[in-house]
C-alpha positions as CSV (number, residue, x, y, z in Angstrom):
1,X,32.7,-12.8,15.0
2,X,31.7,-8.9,14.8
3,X,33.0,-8.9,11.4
4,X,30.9,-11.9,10.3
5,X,27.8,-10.2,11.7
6,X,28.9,-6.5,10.3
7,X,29.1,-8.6,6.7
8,X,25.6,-9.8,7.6
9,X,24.0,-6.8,8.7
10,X,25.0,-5.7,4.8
11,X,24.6,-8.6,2.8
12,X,21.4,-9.9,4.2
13,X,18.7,-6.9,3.7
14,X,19.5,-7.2,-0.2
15,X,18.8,-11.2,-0.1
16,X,15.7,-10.6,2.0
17,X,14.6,-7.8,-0.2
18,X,15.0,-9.3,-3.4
19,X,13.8,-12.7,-2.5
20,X,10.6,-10.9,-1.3
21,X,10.6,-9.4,-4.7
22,X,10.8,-12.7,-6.1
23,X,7.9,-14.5,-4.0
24,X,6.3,-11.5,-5.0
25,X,6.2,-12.5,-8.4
26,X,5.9,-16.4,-7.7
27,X,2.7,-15.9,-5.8
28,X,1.3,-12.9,-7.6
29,X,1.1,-10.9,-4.6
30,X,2.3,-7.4,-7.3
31,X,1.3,-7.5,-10.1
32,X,3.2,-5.9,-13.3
33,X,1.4,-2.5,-13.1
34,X,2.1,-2.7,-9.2
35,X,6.0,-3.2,-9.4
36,X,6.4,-0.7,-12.2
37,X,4.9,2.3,-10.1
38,X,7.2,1.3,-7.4
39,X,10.2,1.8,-9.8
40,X,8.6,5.1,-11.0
41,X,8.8,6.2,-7.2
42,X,11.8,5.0,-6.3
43,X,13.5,6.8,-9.4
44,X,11.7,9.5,-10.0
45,X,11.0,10.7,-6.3
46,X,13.2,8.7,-3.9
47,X,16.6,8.7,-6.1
48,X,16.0,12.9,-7.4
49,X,16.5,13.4,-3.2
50,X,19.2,10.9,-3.2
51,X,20.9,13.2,-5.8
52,X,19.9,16.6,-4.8
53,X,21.4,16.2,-1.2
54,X,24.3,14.1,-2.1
55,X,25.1,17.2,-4.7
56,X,24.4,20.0,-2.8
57,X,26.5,18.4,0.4
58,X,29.8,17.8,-1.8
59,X,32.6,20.4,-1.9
60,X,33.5,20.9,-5.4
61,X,37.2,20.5,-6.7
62,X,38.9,20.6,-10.6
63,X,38.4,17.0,-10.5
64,X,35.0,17.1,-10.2
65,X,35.0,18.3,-13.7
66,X,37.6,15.8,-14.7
67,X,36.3,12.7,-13.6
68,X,32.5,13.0,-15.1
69,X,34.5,13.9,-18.5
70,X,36.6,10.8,-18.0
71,X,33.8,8.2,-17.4
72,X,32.0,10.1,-20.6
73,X,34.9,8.8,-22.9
74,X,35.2,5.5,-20.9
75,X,31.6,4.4,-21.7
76,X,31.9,5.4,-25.6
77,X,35.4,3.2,-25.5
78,X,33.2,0.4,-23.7
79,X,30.6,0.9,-26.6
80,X,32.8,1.1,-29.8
81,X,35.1,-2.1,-27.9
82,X,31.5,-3.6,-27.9
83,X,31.0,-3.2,-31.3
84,X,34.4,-4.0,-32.9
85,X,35.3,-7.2,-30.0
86,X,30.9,-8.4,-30.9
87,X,32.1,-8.6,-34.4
88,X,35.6,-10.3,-33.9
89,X,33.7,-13.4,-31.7
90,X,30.9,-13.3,-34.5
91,X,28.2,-11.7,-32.0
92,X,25.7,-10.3,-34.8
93,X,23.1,-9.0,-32.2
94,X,22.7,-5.4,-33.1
95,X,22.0,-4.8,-29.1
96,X,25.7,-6.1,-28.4
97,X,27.3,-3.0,-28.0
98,X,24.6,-1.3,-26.0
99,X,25.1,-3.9,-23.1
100,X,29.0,-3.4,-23.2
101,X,28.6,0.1,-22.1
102,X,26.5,2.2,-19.0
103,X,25.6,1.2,-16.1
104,X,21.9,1.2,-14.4
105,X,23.4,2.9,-10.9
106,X,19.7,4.6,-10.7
107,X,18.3,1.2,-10.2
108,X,20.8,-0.9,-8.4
109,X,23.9,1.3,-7.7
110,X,22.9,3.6,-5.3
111,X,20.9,0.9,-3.7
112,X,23.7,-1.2,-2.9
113,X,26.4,1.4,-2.6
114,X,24.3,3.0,0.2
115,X,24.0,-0.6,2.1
116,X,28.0,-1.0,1.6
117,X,29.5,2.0,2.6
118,X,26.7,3.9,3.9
119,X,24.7,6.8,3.1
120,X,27.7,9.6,4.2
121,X,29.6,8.1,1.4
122,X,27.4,8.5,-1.5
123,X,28.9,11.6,-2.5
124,X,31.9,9.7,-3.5
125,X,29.6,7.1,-5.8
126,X,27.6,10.2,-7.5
127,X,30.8,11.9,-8.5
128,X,31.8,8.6,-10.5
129,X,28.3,8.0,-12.2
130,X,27.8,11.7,-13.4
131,X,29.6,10.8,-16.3
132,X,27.9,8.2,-17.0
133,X,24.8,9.2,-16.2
134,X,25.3,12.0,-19.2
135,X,26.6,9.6,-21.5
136,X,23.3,7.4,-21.2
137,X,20.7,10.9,-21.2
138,X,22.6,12.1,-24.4
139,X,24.8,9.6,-27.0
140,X,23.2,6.2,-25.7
141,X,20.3,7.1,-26.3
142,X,20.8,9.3,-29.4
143,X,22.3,5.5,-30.6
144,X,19.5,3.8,-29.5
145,X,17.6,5.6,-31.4
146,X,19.7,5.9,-34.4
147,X,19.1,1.8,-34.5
148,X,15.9,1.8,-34.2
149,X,14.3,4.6,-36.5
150,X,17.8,5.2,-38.2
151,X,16.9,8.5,-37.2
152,X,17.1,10.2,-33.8
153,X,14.4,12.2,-32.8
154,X,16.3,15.5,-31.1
155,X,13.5,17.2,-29.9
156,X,12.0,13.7,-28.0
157,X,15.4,13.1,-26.5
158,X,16.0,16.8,-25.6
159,X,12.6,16.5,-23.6
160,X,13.8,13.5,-22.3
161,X,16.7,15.0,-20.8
162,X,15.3,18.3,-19.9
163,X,12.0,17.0,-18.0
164,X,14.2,14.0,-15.9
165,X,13.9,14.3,-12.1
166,X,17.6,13.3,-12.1
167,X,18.9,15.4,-14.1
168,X,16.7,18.4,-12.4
169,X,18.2,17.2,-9.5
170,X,21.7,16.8,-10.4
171,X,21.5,19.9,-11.9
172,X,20.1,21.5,-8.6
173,X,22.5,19.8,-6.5
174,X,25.6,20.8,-8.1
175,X,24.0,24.7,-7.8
176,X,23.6,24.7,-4.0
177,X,26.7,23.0,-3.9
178,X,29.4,24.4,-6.1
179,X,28.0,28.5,-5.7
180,X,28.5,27.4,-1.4
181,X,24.7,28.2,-1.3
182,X,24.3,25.3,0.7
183,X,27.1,25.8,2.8
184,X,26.4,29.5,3.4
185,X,22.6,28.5,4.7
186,X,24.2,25.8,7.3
187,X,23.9,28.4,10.3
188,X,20.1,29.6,9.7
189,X,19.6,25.8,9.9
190,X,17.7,25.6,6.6
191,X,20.5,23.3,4.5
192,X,19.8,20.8,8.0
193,X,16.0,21.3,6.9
194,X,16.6,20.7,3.2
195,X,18.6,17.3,4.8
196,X,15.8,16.3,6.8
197,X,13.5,16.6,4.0
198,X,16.0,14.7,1.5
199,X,16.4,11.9,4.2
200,X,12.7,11.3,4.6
201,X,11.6,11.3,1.2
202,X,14.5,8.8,-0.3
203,X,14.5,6.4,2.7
204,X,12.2,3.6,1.2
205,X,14.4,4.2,-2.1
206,X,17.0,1.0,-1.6
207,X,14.0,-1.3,-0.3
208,X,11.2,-0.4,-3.4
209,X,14.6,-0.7,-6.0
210,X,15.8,-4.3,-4.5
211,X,12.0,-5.6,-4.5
212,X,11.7,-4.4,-7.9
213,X,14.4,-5.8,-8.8
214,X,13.9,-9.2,-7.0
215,X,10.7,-9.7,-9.0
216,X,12.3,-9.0,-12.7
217,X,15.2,-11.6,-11.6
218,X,13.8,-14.5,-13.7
219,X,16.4,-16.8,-14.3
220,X,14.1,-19.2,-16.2
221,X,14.3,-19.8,-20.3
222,X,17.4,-18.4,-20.7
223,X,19.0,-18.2,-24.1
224,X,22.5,-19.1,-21.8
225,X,25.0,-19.6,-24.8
226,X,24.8,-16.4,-26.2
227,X,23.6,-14.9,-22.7
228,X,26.9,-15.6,-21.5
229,X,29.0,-14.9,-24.2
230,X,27.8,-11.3,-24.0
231,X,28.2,-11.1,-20.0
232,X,31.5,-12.5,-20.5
233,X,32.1,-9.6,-23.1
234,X,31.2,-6.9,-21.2
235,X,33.3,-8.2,-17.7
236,X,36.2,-8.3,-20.1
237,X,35.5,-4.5,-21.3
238,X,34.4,-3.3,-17.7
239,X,37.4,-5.0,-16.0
240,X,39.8,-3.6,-18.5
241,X,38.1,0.0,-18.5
242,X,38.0,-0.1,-14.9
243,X,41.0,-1.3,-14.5
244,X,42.5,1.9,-16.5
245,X,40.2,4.0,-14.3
246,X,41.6,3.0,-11.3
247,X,45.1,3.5,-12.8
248,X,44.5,7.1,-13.7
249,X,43.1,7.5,-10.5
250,X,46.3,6.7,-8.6
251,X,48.7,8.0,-10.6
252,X,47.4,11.6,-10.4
253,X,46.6,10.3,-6.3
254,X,42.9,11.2,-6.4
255,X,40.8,10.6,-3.1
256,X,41.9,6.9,-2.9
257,X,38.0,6.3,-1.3
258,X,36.7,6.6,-5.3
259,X,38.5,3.3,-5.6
260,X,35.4,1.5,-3.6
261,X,32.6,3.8,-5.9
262,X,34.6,2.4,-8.9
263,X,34.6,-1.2,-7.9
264,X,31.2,-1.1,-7.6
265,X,30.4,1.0,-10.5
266,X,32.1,-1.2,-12.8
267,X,30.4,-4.6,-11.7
268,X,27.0,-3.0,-12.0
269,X,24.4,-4.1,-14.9
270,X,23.7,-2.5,-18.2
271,X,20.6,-0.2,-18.4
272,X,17.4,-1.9,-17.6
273,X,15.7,0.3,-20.0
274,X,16.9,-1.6,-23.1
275,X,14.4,-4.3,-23.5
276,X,12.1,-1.3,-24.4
277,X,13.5,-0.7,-27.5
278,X,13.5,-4.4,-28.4
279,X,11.2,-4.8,-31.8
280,X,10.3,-9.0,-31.6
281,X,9.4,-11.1,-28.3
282,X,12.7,-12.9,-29.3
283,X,15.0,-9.5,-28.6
284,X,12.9,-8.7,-25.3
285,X,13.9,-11.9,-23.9
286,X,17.2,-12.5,-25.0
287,X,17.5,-8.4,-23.2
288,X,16.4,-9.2,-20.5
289,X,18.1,-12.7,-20.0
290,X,21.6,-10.7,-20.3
291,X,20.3,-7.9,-17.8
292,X,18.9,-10.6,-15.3
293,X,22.2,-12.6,-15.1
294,X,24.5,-9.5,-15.4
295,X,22.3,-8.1,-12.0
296,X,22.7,-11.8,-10.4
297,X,26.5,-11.2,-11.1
298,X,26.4,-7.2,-9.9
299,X,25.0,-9.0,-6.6
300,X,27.1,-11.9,-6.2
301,X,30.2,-9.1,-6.3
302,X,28.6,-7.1,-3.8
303,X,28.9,-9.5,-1.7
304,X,32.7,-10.1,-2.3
305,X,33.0,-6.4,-1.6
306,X,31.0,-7.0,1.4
307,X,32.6,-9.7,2.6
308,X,36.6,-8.7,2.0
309,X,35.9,-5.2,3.2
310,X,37.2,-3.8,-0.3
């Protein structure tokens, strides 16, 4: 019985939340404008102090250079096994590749990691989406860009990269944490300051991300053929990838708590931000069809992991 109501205590906020989100949108009670400023807050203010404490808290190793690197090359195999596997099952979307590689953890991950294992642990999922965080800031979009102007525009995606909260953050983090500037300001009291101040500004940032979410999940019109074809595509990349992640992991016996951070990681949605770069109506919904079942699916595993205690 206390393990059914534990489960609950987890799994139920993020149905609440996201069928708010939904009735939200069902009743017009946010409107478009409205649910977009909530995701600007929630990733450019709440998840920056998500980042900056979980960095600055974590005591740095050799491996914390190691596993970034290796999630950097694991998301450029998921995108070139995109591209050659799309063209072996005859896939000729141009965006196939693109949604067999990244991972929105900004949006969704640290939501739900944060409601699984709780916020002490959060260290352990930012380690494993550095990598990948990189990887999408730098070559995806670099690629994105190269298909849709056939030329990328360095000094746009530089800017991109240079002026992002979460990278600012990240970067920050990783200062106060890896120089022991953090550590070393623990008896003044001021890193418990910097905590309380973290804490208070990212504590609406799982609730604003599952509402948003909740009123984007439109499950309606779906192209579902070729919808899931390409979510069957990229579980097949992400379970082999992952799968060879978690190997690597063992065999070299790193921190087996990663192995919840990657479970999760891996099962998460492609980044929301593609429908942007969609050119015709046709594109953007087709996008957004494969992100909106591949976040139903992200969900319905978190619940497993819930649920079997994984």
């Amino acid at each position: 019985m206390n393990r059914t109501i534990e489960t609950l205590q987890i799994i139920l906020p993020v149905i609440i939340t996201l069928g708010l989100g939904m009735l939200c949108r069902r009743k017009h009670l946010l409107s478009r404008e409205g649910v977009d400023t909530l995701k600007f807050v929630a990733v450019n203010i709440g998840l920056p102090a998500v980042l900056l404490h979980t960095f600055a808290a974590t005591r740095y190793t050799v491996m914390d250079l190691v596993i970034p690197l290796m999630m950097y090359m694991l998301c450029i195999a998921a995108y070139c096994l995109g591209k050659v596997l799309g063209r072996c099952f005859k896939m000729n979307n141009t965006f196939i590749p693109f949604l067999t590689t990244g991972f929105e953890a900004g949006m969704l991950g640290y939501a739900l990691f944060t409601l699984l294992y709780g916020s002490e642990r959060t260290a352990e999922f930012a380690r494993i989406d550095l990598g990948q965080v990189l990887f999408v800031f730098t070559l995806y979009k670099v690629l994105l860009a190269v298909k849709e102007d056939e030329k990328a525009d360095t000094g746009k995606l530089l800017r991109d990269m240079v002026f992002s909260p979460i990278i600012w953050a990240i970067a920050a983090g990783v200062l106060l944490g890896a120089t022991g500037i953090y550590r070393s300001l623990q008896p003044s009291g001021i890193s418990a300051l910097l905590d309380r101040c973290t804490d208070f500004i990212s504590a609406p940032v799982s609730s604003l991300i599952l509402l948003s979410i909740g009123y984007d999940l439109v499950l309606e019109d779906i192209p579902w053929r070729e919808t899931v074809s390409v979510l069957g595509l990229r579980l097949l990349i992400m379970t082999v990838l992952g799968g060879l992640f978690l190997t690597v992991l063992h065999l070299f016996r790193i921190e087996p708590r990663l192995n919840s951070a990657v479970y999760l990681m891996f099962l998460l949605p492609p980044p929301f931000v593609l429908p942007v770069f969609a050119k015709s109506t046709e594109q953007r919904v087709f996008l957004s069809s494969v992100l909106s079942l591949s976040t139903l699916v992200s969900i319905i595993g978190f619940i497993v992991l819930a649920v079997t205690g994984l």
